[in-house]
ROKOLGU-713477 format. One line per 5 residues: number of its first residue (from 1); their letters; for each residue y, z, x of C-alpha. Coordinates in pm, 1 decimal, always signed. Each point is the difference from the previous one (the first is absolute). Layout:
<sites>
NUM> a> Y Z X | ...
</sites>
This chain:
<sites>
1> xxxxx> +0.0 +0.0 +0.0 | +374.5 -94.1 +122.4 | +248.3 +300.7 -55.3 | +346.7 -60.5 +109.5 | +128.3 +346.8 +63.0
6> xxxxx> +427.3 +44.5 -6.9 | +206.5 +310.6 -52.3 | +338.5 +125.3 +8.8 | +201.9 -265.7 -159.4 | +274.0 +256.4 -56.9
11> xxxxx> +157.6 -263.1 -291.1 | +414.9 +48.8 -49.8 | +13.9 +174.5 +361.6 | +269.0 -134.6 +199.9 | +54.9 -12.6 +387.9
16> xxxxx> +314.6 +168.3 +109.8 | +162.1 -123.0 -298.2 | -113.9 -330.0 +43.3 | -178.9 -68.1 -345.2 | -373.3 -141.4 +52.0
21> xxxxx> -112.2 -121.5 -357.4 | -19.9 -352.2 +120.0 | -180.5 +113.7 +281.6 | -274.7 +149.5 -228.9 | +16.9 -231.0 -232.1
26> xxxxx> -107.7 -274.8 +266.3 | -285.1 +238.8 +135.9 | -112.7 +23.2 -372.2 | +7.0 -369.6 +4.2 | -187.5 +1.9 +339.4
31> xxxxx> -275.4 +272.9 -108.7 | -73.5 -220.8 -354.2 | -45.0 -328.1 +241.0 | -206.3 +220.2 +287.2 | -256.1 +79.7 -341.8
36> xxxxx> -22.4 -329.1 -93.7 | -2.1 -158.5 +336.7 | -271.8 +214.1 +137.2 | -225.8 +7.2 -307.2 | +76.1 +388.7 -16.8
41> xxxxx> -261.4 +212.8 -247.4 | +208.4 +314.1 -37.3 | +408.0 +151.4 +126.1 | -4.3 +303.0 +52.4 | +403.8 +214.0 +7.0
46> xxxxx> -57.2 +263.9 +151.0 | +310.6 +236.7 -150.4 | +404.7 -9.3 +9.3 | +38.3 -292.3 -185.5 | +343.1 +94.7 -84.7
51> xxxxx> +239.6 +216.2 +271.7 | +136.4 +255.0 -270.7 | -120.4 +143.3 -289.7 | +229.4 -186.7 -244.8 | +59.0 -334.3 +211.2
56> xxxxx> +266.9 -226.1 -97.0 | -39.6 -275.3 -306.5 | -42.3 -247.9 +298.7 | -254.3 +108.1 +138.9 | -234.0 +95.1 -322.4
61> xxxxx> +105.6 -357.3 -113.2 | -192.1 -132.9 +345.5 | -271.4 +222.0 +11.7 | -71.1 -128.5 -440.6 | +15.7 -387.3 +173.2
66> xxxxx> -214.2 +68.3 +251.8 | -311.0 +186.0 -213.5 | +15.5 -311.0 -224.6 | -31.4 -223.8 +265.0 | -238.1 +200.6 +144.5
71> xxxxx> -188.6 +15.5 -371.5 | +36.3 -417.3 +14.6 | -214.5 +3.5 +306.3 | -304.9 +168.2 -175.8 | -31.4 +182.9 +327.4
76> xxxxx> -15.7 +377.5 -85.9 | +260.1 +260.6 +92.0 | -59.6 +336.1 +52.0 | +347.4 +263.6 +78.1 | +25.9 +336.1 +93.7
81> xxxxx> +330.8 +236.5 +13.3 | +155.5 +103.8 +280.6 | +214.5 +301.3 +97.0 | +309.4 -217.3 -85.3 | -151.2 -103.8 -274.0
86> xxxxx> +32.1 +178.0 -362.2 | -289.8 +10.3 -109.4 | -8.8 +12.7 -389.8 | +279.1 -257.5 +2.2 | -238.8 -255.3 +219.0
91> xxxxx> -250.2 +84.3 -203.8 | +170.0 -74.9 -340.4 | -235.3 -306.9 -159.8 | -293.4 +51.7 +223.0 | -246.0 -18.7 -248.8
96> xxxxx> +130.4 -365.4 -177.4 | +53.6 -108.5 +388.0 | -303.7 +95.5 +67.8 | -142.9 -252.1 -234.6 | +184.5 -304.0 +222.5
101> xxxxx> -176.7 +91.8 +284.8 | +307.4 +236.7 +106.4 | -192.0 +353.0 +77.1 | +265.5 +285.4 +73.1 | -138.4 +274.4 +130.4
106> xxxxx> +291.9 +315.9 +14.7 | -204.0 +307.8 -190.3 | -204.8 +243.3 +280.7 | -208.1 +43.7 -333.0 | -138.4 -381.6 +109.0
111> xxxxx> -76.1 +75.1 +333.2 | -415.1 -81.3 -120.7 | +56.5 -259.9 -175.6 | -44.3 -325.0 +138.2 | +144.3 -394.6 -88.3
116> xxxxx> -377.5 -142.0 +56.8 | -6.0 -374.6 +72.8 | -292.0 -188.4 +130.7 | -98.2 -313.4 +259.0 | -271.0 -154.0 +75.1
121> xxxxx> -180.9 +319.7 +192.7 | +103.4 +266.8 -309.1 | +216.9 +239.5 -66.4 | +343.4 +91.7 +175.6 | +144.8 +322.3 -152.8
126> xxxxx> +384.4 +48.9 +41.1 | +114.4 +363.8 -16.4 | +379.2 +59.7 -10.0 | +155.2 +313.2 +121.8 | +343.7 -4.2 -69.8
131> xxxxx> +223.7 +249.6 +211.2 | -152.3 +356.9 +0.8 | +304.7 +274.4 -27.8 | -180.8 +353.5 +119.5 | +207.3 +190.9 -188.5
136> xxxxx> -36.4 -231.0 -319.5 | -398.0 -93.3 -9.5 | -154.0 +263.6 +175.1 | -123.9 +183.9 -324.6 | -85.0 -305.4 -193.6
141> xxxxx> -256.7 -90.9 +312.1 | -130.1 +307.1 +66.0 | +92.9 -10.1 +402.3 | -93.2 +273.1 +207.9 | +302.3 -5.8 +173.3
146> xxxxx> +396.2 -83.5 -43.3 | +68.2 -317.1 +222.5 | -31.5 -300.6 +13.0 | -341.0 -33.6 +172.5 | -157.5 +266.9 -287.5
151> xxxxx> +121.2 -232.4 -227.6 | -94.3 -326.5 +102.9 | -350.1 +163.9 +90.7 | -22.0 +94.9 -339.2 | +108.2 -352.5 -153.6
156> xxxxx> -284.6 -128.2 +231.8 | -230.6 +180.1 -141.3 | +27.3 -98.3 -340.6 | +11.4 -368.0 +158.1 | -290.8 +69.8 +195.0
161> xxxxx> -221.4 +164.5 -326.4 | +102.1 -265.9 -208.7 | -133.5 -265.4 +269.3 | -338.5 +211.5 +41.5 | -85.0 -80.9 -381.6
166> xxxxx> +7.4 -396.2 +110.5 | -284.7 -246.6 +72.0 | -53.4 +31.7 +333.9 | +208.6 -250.3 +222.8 | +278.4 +14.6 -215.1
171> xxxxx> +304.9 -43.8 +228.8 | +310.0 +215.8 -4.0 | +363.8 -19.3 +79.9 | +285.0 +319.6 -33.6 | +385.7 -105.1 -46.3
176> xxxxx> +189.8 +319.7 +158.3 | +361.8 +91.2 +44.3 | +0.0 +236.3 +262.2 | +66.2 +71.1 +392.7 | -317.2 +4.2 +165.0
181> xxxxx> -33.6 +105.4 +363.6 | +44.0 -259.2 +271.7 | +260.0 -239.8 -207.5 | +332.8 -46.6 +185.8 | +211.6 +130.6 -244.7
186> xxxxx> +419.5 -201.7 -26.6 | +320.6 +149.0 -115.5 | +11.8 -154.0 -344.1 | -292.6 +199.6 -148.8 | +98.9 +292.2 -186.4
191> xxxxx> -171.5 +353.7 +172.1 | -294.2 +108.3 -219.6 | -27.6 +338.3 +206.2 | -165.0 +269.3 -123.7 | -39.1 +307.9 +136.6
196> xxxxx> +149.3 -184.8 +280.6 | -348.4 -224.3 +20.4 | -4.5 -310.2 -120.7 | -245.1 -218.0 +167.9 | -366.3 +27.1 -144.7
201> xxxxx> -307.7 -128.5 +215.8 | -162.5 -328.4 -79.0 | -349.8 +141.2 -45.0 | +109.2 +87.7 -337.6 | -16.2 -315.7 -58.3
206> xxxxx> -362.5 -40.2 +110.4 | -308.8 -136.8 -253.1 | +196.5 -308.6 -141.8 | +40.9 -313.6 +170.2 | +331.5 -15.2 +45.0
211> xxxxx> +336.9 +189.8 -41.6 | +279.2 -209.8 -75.2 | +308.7 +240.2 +105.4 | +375.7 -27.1 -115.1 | +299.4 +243.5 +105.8
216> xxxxx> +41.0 -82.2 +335.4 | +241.0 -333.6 +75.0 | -187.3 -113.4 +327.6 | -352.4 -195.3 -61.7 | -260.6 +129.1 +174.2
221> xxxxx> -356.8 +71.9 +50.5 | -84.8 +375.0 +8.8 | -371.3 -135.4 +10.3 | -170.2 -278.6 -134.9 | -81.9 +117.5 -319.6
226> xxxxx> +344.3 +200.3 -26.9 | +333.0 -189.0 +44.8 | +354.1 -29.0 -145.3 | +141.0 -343.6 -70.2 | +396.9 +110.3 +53.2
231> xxxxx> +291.0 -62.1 -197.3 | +58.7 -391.6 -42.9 | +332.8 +26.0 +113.6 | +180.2 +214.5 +241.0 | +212.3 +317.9 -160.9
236> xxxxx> +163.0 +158.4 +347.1 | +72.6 -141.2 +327.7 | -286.4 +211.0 +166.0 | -209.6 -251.5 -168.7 | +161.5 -304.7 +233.3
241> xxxxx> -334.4 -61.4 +223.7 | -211.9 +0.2 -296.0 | -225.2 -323.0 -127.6 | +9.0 +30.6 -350.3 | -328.3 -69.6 -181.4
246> xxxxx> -220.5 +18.9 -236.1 | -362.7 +41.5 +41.6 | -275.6 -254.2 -116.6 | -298.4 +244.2 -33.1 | -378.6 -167.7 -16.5
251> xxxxx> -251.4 +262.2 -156.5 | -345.7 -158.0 +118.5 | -315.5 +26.6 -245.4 | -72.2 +331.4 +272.9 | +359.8 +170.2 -56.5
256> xxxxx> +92.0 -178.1 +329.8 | +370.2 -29.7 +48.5 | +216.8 -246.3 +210.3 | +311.3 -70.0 -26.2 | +276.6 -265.6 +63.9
261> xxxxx> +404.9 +75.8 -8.2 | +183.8 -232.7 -225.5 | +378.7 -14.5 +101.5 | +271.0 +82.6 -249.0 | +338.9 -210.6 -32.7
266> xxxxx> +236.1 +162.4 +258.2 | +377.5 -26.9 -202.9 | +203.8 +52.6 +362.1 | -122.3 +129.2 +331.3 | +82.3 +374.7 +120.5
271> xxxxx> +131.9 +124.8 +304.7 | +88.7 +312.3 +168.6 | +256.7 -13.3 +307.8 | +112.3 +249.6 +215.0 | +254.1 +26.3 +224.9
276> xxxxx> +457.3 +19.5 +60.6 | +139.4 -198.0 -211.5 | +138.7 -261.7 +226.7 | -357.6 -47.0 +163.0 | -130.6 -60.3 -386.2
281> xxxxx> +308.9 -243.0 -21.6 | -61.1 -191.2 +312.0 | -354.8 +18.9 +68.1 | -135.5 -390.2 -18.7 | -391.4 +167.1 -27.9
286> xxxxx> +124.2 +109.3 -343.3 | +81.9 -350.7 -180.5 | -346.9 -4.3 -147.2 | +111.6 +306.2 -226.9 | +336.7 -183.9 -93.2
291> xxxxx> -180.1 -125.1 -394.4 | -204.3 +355.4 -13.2 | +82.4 +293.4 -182.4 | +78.7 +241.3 +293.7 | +37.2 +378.6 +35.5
296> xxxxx> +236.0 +46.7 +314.4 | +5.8 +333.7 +205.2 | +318.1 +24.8 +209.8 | -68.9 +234.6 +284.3 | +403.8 -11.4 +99.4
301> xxxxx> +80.7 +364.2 +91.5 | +298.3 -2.2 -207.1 | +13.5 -217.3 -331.0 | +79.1 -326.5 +23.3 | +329.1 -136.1 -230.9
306> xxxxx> -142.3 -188.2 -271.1 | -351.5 -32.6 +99.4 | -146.5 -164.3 -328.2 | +263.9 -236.3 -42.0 | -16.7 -110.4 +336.2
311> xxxxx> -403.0 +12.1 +10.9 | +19.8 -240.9 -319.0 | +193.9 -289.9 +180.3 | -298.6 -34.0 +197.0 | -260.9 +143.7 -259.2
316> xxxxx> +119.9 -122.6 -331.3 | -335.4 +187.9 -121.3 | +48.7 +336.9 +128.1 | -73.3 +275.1 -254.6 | -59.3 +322.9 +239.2
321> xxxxx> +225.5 +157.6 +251.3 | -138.9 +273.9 +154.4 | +187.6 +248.9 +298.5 | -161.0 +132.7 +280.4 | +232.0 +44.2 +276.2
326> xxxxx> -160.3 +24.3 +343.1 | +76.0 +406.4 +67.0 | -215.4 +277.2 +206.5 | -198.3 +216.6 -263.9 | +148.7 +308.8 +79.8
331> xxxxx> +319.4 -159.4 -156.9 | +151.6 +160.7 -277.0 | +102.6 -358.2 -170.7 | -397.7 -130.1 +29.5 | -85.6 -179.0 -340.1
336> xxxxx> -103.5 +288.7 -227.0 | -266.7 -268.2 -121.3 | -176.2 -40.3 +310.6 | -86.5 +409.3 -14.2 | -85.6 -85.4 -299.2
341> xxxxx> -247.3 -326.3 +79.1 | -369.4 +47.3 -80.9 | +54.1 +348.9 -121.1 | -133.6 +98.8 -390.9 | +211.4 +137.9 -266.2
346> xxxxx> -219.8 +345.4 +78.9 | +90.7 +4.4 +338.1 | +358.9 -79.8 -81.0 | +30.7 +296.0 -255.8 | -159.8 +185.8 +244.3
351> xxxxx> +198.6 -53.3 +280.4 | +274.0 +59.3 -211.6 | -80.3 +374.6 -63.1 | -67.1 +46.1 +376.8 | +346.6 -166.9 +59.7
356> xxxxx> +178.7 +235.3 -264.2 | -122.3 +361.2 +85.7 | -195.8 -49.2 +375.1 | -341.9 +5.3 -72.4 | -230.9 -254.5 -217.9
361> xxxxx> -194.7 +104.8 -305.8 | -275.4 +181.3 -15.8 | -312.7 -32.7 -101.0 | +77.5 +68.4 -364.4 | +305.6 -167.2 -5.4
366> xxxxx> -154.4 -349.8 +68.8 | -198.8 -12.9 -263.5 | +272.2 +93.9 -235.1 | +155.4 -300.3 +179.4 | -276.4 -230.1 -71.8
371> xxxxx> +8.9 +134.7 -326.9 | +323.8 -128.4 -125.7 | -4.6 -333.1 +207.7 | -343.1 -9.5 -161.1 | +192.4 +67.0 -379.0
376> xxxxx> +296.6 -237.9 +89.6 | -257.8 -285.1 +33.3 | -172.3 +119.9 -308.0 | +269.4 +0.0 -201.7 | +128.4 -302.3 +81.5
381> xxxxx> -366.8 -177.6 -68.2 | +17.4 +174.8 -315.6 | +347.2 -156.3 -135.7 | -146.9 -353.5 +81.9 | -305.3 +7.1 -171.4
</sites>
């Protein structure tokens, strides 16, 4: 059976202000050709169709074109929610979509309950997992823990019940939202911390044939039955070396898996530069960047007079200006962000405290940190569903 996995479309997200509807709108077109070019059995989405809870009219206008030109293909869907997803709204219709071949899968309550379609060598059962909120679906799935790997692990075990009732050689696929360890994660994807973990290991994935992974923007193999196709276009500038793909998935009649990367239609190229600003002005290396969308870091020690302006002569496309003047560390002036690089918003609040009365927290006092980061999150989940 031919899957073709994507994820992460992110529809009505724009990039640095720069609006990117037609850019989706021509990756849509580009995924509906890729199913009909490659003879393609099944897509799989694996969650945040949408970037906000309530997106814009635009973008739920697109995403309704593309699921009936998907339906026109006869090629099956099936759509998970992800953590910038709301769920209920995606979910709206699922049953009458369901009927066009459209299967949304955004209720933990459906984690067992596969889309089963069939080839030549049997049956291929589809479970969706839509994105699992701790705090929201631990009850409701009886996990033995509170994160995100007791959660998962129990979703997986409904998923991996319900496939022990099958014929034996009945294939299996999972759709996940979710940051499993070893992906490279980008700026653009919203934290999912909790508890200050986030990253789950991919043997929770193990007894199905493959694990088709969204949430993380770069595409990438975590193993060969595990791998996350990446967002189809990229959302932040630390996304400028990726390729962005989709992945053509071939599930032999033995639950084999290979895979081939299928490019996605790149709207303008990105570029980071570094450097003074006269250097980024005069530096011939640089006229390959001159039609790219470019985040510039000026490393002047004292700021330049109108850098953007003056970067755009050159640059008509830059969007980004970032300032990182070339001082010693111990220098009072050193970008506040750069102490900041890398660091989690526990670590942060914690410093914080330390910085304020001497010491850091104790013991006690960093859970009740985690705590209400851990709430914040929560709530926040909770007003988009």
């Amino acid at each position: 059976m031919r899957l073709l996995h994507t994820s992460d479309w992110h529809l009505g997200r724009s990039f640095h202000r720069v609006g990117l509807l037609d850019a989706q709108r021509a990756f849509l077109a580009h995924l509906v050709d890729t199913v009909r070019e490659h003879a393609v059995d099944a897509v799989l989405v694996a969650g945040d169709v949408y970037d906000r809870a309530v997106p814009p009219l635009a973008a739920v206008e697109l995403f309704d074109d593309a699921l009936h030109r998907l339906a026109e293909t006869g090629v099956p869907v099936v759509m998970i929610s992800g953590n910038h997803d709301s769920a209920r709204r995606l979910g709206v219709g699922a049953g009458l979509l369901g009927r066009a071949g459209v299967h949304l899968r955004t209720d933990p309550a459906g984690c067992g309950t596969p889309v089963v379609l069939a080839d030549a060598h049997g049956d291929v059962a589809l479970y969706g997992l839509p994105y699992l909120e701790p705090a929201l679906v631990r009850t409701a799935l009886d996990a033995r823990g509170a994160g995100h790997a007791a959660v998962l692990e129990a979703a997986m075990d409904r998923v991996r019940a319900d496939l022990a009732a099958r014929p034996a050689g009945t294939r299996s696929v999972v759709l996940a939202h979710a940051f499993v360890a070893g992906g490279a994660a980008s700026d653009s994807e919203r934290d999912i911390t909790v508890g200050g973990v986030a990253a789950v290991p991919p043997e929770i994935f193990d007894g199905v044939d493959y694990a088709a992974l969204g949430h993380l923007h770069g595409c990438q193999t975590i193993t060969d039955r595990v791998r996350y196709s990446g967002s189809p276009l990229a959302y932040s500038f630390s996304e400028a070396t990726h390729r962005k793909t989709m992945w053509l998935i071939d599930l032999a009649a033995d639950g084999t898996v290979t895979g081939e990367r299928i490019d996605c239609p790149v709207p303008r190229p990105l570029a980071r530069i570094r450097g003074r600003l006269d250097e980024l002005l005069d530096d011939p290396a640089l006229d390959r960047h001159e039609d790219a969308w470019v985040e510039a870091t000026l490393t002047d020690p004292v700021r330049p007079k109108d850098p953007m302006a003056r970067l755009a002569d050159r640059f008509p496309h830059v969007l980004s200006l970032v300032l990182d003047p070339d001082r010693a560390p111990e220098d009072p002036l050193a970008s506040y962000a750069r102490r900041l690089q890398g660091r989690t918003d526990r670590q942060i609040a914690e410093d914080f405290v330390a910085h304020v009365r001497g010491e850091g927290p104790d013991a006690a006092e960093r859970v009740l940190l985690t705590e209400a980061l851990d709430a914040v999150r929560v709530a926040a989940a909770e007003g988009e569903r």
